[in-house]
C-alpha positions in Angstrom: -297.7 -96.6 -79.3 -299.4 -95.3 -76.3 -299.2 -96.7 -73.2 -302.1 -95.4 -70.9 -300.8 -94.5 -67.3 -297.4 -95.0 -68.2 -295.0 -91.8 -67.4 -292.2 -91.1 -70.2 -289.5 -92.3 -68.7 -290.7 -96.1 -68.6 -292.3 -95.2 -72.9 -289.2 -97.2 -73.8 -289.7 -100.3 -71.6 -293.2 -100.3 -72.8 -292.1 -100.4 -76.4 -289.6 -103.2 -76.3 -286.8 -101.4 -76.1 -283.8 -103.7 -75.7 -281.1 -101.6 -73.4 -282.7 -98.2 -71.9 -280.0 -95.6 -70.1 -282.0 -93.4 -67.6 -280.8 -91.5 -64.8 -282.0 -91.6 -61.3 -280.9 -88.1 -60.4 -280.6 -84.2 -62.0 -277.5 -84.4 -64.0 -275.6 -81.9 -65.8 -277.0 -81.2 -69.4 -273.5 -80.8 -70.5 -271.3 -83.4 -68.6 -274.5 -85.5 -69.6 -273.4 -84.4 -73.2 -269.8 -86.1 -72.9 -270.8 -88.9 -71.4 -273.2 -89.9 -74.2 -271.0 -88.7 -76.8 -268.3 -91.1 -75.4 -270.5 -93.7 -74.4 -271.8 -94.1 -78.1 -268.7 -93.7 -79.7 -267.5 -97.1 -78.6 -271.1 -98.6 -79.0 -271.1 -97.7 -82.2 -268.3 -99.8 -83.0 -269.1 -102.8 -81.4 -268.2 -102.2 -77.5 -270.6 -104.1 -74.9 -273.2 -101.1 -73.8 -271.4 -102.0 -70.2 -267.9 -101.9 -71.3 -268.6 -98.5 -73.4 -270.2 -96.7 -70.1 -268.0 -97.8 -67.6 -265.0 -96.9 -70.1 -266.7 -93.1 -70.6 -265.5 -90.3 -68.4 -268.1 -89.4 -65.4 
């Protein structure tokens, strides 16, 4: 799906996404790296998106 006039970042909103992580600021392609790895290793298993960020190092 396009979505004419709608910048990349906001593609997932647009398609129904139900959670969307996005960053506001530059971040570290590699710290960025742990977090997600971390952050989806307790999804994955069940975890509350919240509970599994806030419980991933930053």
């Amino acid at each position: 799906m396009n979505a004419p006039g709608v910048g990349e970042p906001f593609s997932p909103l647009v398609l129904e996404a139900g959670r969307v992580l996005a960053s506001l600021w530059p971040v570290q392609d590699r710290a960025t790296a742990v977090l997600m790895e971390q952050f989806y290793k307790r999804y994955a298993v069940g975890a509350d998106p919240g509970v599994a960020l806030a419980a991933a190092p930053m």
